[in-house]
C-alpha positions, 0 to 999 in steps of 0.5 A: 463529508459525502453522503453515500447511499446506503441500503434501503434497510441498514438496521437490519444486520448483516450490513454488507462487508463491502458497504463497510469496506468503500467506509474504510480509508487510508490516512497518515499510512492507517486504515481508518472510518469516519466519524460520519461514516461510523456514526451512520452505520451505528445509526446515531447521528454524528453530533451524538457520536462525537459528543459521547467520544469527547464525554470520553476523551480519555478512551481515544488516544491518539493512536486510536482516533485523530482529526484529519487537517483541512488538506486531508479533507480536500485530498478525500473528496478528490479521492471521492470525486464529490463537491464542496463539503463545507458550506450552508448546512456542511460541517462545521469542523474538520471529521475525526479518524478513527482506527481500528482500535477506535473502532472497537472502543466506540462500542464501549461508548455508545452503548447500544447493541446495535453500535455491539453487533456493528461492531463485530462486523467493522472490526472483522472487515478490517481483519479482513483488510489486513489478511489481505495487505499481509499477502500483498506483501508477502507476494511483493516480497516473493517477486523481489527475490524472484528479481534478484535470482533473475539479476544475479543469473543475467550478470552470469549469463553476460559474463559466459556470454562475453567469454564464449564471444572472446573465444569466437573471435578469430586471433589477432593477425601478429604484424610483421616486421619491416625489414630482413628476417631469417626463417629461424626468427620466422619460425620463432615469432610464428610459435610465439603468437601461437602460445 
């Protein structure tokens, strides 16, 4: 995966929110870490990470870690704009996903009070995430009824519109007839449009 720059002192905590934030991403419609993201803001490598969670397999079902598919991959590093991820000295496996609750059961894995305190952090960043996504929506769902007001009063308006121009419109000029006519069915045809 890419190597991100990291502050100059990462073991001193707090990290910052938005370094924990650009480590958080969207997969399979979940807000996921990476285990080399994870492993190095717990400050262990990733071999180690990942062989405390497979000596823990029981702890990550698969609704709080998954391992992301070869297209997954590539669609992250054009999401990231970084080069090959393979290759001499790359990975040699495809990253584990972890969700939020994987996240706060790597703590219970690891042990360390760093992997405790960075914990706390992670977890409060994806609250975060999630506080903001709920006023997302629930601004998206205001505009959808702002819409449909705006929808059902168009119609109305298009309806009093095409009435008023029916009324402005002058009266159909009746034809006459051909032929004789008395003044009486004159009269009587003259009223008779009028009505």
């Amino acid at each position: 995966m890419p190597r991100r720059l990291l502050p100059a002192k990462l073991d001193q905590l707090p990290v910052p929110v938005k370094v924990i934030e650009h480590r958080i991403y969207l997969i399979r419609g979940q807000k996921v870490m990476l285990d080399e993201d994870s492993a190095e803001l717990y400050q262990v490598p990733t071999k180690s990470l990942n062989l405390a969670v497979r000596r823990n397999r029981d702890r990550f079902p698969g609704d709080f870690m998954f391992q992301l598919t070869q297209k997954e991959v590539e669609s992250l590093r054009f999401q990231s704009e970084t080069s090959k991820l393979a290759g001499r000295g790359g990975r040699r496996y495809l990253p584990y996903a972890f969700t939020e609750h994987g996240v706060a059961m790597l703590s219970s894995v690891l042990r360390s009070e760093r992997a405790v305190q960075m914990n706390i952090l992670i977890i409060r960043v994806f609250i975060k995430l999630r506080q903001m996504l709920a006023a997302d929506k629930d601004l998206a769902r205001r505009l959808r009824a702002v819409e449909a007001t705006l929808k059902k009063h168009s119609q109305a308006i298009a309806v009093v519109y095409d009435e008023v121009k029916k009324l402005q419109a002058p009266p159909p000029v009746p034809k006459r007839r051909i032929g004789f006519t008395t003044p009486d069915q004159d009269k009587q045809a003259l009223r008779h449009h009028r009505l």
